[in-house]
C-alpha positions as a Markdown table, in Angstrom:
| # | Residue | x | y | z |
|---|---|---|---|---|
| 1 | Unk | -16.2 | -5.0 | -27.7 |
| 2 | Unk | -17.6 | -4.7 | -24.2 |
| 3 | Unk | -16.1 | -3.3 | -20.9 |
| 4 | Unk | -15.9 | -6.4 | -19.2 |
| 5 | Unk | -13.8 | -8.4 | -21.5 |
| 6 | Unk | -11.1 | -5.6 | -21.3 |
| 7 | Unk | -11.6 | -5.8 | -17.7 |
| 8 | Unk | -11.2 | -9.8 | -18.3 |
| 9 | Unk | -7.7 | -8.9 | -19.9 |
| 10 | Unk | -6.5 | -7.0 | -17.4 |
| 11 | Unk | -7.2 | -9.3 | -14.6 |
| 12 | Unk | -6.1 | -12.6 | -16.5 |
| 13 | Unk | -3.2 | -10.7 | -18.0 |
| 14 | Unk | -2.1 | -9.8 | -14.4 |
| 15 | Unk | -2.5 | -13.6 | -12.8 |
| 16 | Unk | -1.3 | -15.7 | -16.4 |
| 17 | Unk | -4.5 | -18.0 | -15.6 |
| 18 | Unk | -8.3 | -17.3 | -16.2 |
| 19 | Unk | -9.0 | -19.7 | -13.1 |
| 20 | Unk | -7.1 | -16.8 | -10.7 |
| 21 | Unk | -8.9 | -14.1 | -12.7 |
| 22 | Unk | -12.2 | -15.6 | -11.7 |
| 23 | Unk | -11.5 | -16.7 | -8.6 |
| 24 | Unk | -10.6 | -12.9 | -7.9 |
| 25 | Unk | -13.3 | -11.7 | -9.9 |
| 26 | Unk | -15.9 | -14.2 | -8.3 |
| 27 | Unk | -17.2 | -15.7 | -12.1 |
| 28 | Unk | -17.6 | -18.5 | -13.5 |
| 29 | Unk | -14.1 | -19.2 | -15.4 |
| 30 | Unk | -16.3 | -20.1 | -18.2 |
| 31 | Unk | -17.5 | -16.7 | -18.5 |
| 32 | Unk | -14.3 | -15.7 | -18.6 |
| 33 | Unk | -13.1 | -17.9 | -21.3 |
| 34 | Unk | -16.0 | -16.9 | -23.5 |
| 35 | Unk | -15.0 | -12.9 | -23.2 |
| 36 | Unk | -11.7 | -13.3 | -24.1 |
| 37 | Unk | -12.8 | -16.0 | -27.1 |
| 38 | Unk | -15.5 | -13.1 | -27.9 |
| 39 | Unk | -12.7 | -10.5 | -27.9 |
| 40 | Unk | -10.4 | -12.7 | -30.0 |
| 41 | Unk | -12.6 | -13.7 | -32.5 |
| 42 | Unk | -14.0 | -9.2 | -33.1 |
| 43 | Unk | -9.9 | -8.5 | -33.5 |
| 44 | Unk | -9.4 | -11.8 | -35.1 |
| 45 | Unk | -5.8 | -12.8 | -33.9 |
| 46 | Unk | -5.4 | -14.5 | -30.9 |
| 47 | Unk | -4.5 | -12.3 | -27.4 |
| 48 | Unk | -3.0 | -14.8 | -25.3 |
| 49 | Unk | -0.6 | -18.1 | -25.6 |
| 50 | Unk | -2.1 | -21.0 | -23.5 |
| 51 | Unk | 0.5 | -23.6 | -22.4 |
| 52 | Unk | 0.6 | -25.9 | -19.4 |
| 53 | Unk | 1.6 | -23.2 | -16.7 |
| 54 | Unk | -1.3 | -20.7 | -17.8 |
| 55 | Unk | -1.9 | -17.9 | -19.8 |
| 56 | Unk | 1.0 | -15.1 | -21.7 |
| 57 | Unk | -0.4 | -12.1 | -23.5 |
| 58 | Unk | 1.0 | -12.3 | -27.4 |
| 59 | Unk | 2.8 | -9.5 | -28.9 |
| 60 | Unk | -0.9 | -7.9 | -29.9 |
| 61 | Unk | -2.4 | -8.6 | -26.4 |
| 62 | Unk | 0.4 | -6.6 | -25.0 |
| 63 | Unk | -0.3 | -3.6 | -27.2 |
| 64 | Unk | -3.7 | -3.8 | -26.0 |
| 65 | Unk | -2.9 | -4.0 | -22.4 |
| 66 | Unk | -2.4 | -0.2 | -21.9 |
| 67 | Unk | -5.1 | 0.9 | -24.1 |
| 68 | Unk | -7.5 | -1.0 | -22.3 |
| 69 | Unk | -6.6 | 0.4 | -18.8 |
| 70 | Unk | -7.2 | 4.0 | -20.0 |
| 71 | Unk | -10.8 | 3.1 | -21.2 |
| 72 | Unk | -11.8 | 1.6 | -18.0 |
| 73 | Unk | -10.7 | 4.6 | -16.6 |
| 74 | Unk | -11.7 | 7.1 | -18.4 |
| 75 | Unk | -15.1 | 5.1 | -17.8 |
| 76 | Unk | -14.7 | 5.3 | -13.8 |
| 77 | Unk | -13.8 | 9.0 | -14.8 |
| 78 | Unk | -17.1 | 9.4 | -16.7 |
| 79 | Unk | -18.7 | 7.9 | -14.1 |
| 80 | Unk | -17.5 | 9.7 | -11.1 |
| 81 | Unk | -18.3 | 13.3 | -12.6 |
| 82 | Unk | -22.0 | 11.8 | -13.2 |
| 83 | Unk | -22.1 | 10.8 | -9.3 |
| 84 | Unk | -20.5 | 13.9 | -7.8 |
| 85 | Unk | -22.7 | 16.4 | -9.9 |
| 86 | Unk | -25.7 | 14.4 | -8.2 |
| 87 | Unk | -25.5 | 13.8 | -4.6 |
| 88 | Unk | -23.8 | 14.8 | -1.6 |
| 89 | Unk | -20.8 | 12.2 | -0.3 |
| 90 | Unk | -22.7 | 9.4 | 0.9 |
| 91 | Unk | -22.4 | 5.3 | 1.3 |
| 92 | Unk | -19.5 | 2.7 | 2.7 |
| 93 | Unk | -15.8 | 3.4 | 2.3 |
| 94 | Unk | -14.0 | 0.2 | 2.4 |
| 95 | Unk | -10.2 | 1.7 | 3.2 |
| 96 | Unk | -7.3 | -1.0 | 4.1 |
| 97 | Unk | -4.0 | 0.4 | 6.1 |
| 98 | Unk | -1.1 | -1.2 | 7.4 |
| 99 | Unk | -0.8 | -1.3 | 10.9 |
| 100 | Unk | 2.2 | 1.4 | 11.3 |
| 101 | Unk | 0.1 | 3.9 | 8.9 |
| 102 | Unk | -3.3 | 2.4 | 10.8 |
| 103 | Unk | -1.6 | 2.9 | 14.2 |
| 104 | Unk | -1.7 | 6.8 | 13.5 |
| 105 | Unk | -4.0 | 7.6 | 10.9 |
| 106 | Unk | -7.0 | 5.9 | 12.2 |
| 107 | Unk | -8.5 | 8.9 | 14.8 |
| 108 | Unk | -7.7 | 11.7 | 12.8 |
| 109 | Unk | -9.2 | 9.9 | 9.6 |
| 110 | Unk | -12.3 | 8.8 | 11.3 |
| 111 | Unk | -12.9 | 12.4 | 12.9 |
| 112 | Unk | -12.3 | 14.2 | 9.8 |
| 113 | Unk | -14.7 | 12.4 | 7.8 |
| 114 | Unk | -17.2 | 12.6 | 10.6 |
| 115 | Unk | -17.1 | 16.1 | 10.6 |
| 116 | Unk | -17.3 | 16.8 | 7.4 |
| 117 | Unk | -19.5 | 14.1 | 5.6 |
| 118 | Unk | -21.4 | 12.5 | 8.2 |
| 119 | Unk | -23.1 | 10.1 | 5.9 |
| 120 | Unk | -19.7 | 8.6 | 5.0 |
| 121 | Unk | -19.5 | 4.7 | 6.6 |
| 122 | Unk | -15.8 | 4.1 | 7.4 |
| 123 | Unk | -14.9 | 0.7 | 7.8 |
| 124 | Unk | -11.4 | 0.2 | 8.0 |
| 125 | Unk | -9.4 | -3.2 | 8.0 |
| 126 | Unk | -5.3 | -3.2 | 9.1 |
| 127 | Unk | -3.0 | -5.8 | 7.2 |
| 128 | Unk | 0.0 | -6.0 | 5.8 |
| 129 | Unk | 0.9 | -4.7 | 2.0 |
| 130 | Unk | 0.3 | -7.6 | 0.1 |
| 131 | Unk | -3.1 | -8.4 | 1.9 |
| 132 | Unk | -4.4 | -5.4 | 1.4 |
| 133 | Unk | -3.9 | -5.4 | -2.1 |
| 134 | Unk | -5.2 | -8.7 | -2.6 |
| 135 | Unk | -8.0 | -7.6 | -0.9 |
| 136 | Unk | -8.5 | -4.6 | -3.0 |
| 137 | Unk | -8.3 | -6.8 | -6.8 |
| 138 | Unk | -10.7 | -9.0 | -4.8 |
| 139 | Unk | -13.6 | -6.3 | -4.1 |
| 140 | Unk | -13.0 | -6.4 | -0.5 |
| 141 | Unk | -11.4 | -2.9 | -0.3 |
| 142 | Unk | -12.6 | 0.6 | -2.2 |
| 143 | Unk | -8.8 | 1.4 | -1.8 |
| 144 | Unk | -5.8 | 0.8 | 0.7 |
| 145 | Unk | -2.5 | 2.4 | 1.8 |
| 146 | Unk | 0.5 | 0.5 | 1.3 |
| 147 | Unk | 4.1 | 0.6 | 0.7 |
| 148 | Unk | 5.8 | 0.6 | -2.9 |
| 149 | Unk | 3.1 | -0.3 | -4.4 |
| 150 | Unk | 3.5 | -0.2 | -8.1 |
| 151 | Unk | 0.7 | 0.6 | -10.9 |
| 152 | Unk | -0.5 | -2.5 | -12.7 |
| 153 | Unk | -3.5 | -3.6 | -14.7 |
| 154 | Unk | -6.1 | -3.6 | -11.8 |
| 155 | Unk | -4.7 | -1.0 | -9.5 |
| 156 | Unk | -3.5 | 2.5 | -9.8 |
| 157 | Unk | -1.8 | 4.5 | -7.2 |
| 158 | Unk | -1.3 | 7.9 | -6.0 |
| 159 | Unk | 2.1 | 8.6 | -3.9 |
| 160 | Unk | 1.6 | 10.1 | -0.8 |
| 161 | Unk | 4.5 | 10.4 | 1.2 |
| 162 | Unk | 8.2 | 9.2 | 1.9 |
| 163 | Unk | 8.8 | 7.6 | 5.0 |
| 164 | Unk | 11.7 | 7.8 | 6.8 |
| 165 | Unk | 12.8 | 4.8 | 9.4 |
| 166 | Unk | 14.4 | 5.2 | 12.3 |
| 167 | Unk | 16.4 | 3.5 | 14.8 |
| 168 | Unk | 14.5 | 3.1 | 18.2 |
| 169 | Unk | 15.4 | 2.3 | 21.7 |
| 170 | Unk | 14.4 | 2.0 | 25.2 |
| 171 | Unk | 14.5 | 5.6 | 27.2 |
| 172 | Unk | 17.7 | 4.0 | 28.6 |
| 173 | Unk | 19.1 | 3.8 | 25.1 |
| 174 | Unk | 20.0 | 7.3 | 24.8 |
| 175 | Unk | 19.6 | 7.9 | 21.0 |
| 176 | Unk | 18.8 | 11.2 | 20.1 |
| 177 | Unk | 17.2 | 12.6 | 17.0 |
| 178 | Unk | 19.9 | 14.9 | 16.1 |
| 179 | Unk | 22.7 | 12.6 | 16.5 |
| 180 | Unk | 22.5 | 9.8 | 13.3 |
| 181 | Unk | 23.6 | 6.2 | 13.6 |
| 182 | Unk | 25.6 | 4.7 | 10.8 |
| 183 | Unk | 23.7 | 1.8 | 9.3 |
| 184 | Unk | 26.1 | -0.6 | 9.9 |
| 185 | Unk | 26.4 | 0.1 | 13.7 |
| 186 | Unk | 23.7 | -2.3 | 13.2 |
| 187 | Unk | 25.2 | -4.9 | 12.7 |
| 188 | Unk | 26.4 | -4.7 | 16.4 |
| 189 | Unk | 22.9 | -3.9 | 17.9 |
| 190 | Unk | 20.7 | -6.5 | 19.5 |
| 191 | Unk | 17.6 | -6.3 | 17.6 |
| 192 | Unk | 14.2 | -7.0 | 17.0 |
| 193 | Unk | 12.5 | -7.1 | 13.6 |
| 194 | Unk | 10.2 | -8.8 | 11.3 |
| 195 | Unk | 10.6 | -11.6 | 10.1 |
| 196 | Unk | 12.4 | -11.8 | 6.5 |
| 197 | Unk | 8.6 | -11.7 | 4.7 |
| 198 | Unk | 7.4 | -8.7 | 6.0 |
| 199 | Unk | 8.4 | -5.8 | 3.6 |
| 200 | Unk | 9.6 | -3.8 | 6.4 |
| 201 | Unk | 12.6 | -6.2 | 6.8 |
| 202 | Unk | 13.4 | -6.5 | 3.3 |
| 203 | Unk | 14.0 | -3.1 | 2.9 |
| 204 | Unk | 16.7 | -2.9 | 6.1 |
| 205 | Unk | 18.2 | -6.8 | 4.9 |
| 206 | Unk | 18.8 | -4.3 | 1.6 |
| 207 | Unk | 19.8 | -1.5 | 3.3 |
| 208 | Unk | 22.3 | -4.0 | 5.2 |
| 209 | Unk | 23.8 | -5.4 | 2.0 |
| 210 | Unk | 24.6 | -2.1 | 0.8 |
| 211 | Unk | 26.7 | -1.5 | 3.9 |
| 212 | Unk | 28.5 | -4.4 | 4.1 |
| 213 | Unk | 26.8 | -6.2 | 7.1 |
| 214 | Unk | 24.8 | -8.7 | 7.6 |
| 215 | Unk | 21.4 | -8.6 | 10.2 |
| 216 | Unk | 20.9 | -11.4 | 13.0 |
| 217 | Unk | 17.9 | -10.1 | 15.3 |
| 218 | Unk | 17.6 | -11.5 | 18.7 |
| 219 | Unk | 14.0 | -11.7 | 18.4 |
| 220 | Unk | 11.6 | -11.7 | 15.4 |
| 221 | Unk | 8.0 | -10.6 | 16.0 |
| 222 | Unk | 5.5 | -9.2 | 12.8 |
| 223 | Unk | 3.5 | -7.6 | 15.3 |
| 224 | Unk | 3.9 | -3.9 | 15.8 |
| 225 | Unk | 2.8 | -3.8 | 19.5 |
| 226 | Unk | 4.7 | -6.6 | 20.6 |
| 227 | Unk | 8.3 | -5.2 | 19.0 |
| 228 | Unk | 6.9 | -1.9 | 20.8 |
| 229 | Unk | 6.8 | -2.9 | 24.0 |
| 230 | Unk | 10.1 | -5.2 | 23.6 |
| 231 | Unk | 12.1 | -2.7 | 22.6 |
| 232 | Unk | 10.4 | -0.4 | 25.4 |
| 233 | Unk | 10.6 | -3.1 | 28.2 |
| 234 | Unk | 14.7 | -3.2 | 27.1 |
| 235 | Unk | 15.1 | -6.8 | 24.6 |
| 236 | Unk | 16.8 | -4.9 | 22.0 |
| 237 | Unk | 16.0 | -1.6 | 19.3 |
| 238 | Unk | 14.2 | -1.7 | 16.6 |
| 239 | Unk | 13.5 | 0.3 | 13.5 |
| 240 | Unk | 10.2 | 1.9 | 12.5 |
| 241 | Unk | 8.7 | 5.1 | 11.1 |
| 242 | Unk | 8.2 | 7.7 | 13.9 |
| 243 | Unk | 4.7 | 8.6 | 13.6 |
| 244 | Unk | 3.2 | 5.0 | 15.2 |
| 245 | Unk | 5.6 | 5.7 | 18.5 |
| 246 | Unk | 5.5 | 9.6 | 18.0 |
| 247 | Unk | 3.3 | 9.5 | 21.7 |
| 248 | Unk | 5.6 | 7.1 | 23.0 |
| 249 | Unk | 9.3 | 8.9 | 22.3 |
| 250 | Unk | 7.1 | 12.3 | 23.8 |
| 251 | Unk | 6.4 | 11.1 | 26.7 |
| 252 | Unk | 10.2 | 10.0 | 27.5 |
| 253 | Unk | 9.4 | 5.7 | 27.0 |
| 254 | Unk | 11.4 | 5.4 | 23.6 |
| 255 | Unk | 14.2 | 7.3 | 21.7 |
| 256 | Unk | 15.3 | 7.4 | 18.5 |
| 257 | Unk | 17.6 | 8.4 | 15.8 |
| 258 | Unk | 18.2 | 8.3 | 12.3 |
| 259 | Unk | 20.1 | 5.8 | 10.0 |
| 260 | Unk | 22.4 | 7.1 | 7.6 |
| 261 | Unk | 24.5 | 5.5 | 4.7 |
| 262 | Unk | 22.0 | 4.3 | 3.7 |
| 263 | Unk | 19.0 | 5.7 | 4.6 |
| 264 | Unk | 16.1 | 3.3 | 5.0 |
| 265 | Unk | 12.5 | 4.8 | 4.1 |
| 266 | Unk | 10.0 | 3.8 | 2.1 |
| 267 | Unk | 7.1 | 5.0 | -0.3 |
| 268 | Unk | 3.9 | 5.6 | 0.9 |
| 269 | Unk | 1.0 | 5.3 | -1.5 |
| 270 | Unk | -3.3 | 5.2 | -1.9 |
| 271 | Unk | -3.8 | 2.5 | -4.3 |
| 272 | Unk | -7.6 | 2.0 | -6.1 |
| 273 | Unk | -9.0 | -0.3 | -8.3 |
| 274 | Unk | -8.3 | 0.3 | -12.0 |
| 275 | Unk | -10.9 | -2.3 | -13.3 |
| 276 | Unk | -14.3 | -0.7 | -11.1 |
| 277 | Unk | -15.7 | 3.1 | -10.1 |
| 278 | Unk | -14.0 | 5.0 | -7.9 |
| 279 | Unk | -16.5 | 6.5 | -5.9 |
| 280 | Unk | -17.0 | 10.2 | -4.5 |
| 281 | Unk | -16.7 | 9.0 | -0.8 |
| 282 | Unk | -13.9 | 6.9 | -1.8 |
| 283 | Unk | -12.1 | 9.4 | -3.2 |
| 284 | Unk | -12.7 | 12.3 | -0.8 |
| 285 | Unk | -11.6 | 9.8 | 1.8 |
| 286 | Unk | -8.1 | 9.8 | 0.1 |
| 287 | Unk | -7.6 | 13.1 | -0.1 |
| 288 | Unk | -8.6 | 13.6 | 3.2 |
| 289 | Unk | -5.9 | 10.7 | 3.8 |
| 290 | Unk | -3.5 | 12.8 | 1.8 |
| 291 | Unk | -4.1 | 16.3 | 3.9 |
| 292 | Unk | -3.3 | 14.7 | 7.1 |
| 293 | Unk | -0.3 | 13.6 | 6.6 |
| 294 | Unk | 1.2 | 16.0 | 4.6 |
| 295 | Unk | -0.1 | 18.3 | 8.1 |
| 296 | Unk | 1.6 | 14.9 | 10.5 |
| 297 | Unk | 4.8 | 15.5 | 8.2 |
| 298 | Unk | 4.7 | 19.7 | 8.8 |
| 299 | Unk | 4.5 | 19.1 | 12.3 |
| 300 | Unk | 7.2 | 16.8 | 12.5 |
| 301 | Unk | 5.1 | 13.6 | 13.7 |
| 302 | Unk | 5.5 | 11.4 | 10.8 |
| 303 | Unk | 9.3 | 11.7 | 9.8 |
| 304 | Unk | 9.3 | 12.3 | 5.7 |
| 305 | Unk | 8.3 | 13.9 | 3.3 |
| 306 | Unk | 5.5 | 15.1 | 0.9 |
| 307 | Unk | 6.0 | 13.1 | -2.4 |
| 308 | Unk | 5.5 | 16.3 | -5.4 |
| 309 | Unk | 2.7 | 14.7 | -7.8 |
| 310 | Unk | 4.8 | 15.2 | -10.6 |
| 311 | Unk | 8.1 | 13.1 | -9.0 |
């Protein structure tokens, strides 16, 4: 049994077709037919039911599912000891962010690292959740920040933060941060959101459901910049996490308050390959990720809180 036909598993497992798990992978889908073959024939009982849609791991497939993910990494563990008793952090650190996290994590990241590991090669990309991630099963990322991400076969995550959303307005607005607005005042608001696939405006269409309204924006825009300066230039409110306007609501342009029954926020995690090494520079650069906002939170830039490892 080798590493890469339970890396095979995982992947094909994941996408129900071995043409998606090379196509992410970037081999040959006859290589990956012959591993998992190779890997049914050593346990002798087949792993996966073929039909016409694709692929569906068998009862003993899915017992194997788990199993395999801790070897690969307790492997990347193995490995990772191996690198950080050897060299100093060095090399390219791949590191995806969306663009409200990438809006204020992006300077303090890049000078922190600099400061401390010089020899560190940030190069950072800004997308929205479900890029990012396919970017990170593809190889394109050494890990990314996203929202609500959930553990699967080829990725694991590490919660970082809960991230309150707020209601934001025009200086003339007059919201204030100690004053909360009832979610479904919203319903009266003119606003501006994303549209209905960005994950940002599934969250409040769910929120809305659970107060009895129902949202019809004035505008719809997915960029961050251009529902800024909207809702700035007086076109409607909006809502967003404080820390990517934090600058903005200081200097008197925006205002802002919180929602309340219910309470939008959402879960803020560092997500890394499963299937592939993690490496020293990789991972220092998440912790470092980690440390600044838990010190944006503490200084009541980035509205949330620290998730507890344990939650």
């Amino acid at each position: 049994m080798e590493l890469s036909q339970l890396k095979t598993l995982i992947h094909v497992a994941e996408l129900g077709s071995v043409s998606k798990a090379a196509d992410r992978l970037g081999i040959a889908q006859p290589a990956l037919s012959r591993q998992i073959r190779a890997l049914e024939a050593e346990l002798k009982a087949p792993l996966f039911i073929r039909h016409g849609r694709g692929m569906v791991l068998t009862d003993l497939g899915r017992s194997l599912l788990g199993p395999a993910t801790v070897v690969l990494e307790e492997m990347d563990h193995i490995r990772r000891l191996a690198d950080e008793g050897r060299a100093a952090l060095v090399g390219r650190v791949r590191l995806g962010m969306t663009p409200t996290v990438a809006e204020v994590m992006t300077v303090p990241l890049a000078r922190r690292v600099a400061q401390d590991h010089p020899q560190i090669a940030l190069c950072l990309s800004s997308a929205f959740s479900g890029h990012i991630l396919d970017w990170l099963k593809r190889d394109l990322l050494d890990c990314c920040v996203s929202y609500d991400a959930a553990a699967t076969g080829a990725v694991r995550t590490r919660p970082i933060l809960i991230e309150r959303l707020l209601l934001v307005g025009s200086a003339s607005r007059g919201l204030r941060i100690e004053q909360p607005v009832r979610f479904a005042a919203l319903a009266h608001e003119p606003l501006i959101l994303p549209s209905p696939l960005h994950g940002l405006r599934r969250i409040l269409d769910d929120c809305a459901a659970r107060a009895g309204i129902r949202l019809s924006p004035r505008l719809e825009a997915d960029s961050l910049n251009s529902m800024i300066n909207l809702v700035r230039d007086g076109f409607g409110s909006t809502v967003l996490p404080l820390a990517p306007i934090y600058d903005r609501v200081a200097a008197g342009e925006l205002c802002v308050a919180p929602l309340t029954d219910p309470e939008p926020t959402r879960r803020v995690v560092m997500t890394y390959p499963a299937d592939r090494p993690v490496s020293p520079a990789t991972r220092y650069t998440g912790e470092s990720f980690a440390a600044i906002a838990a010190d944006l939170i503490e200084r009541g830039i980035w509205a949330g809180r620290v998730i507890d490892q344990d939650e």
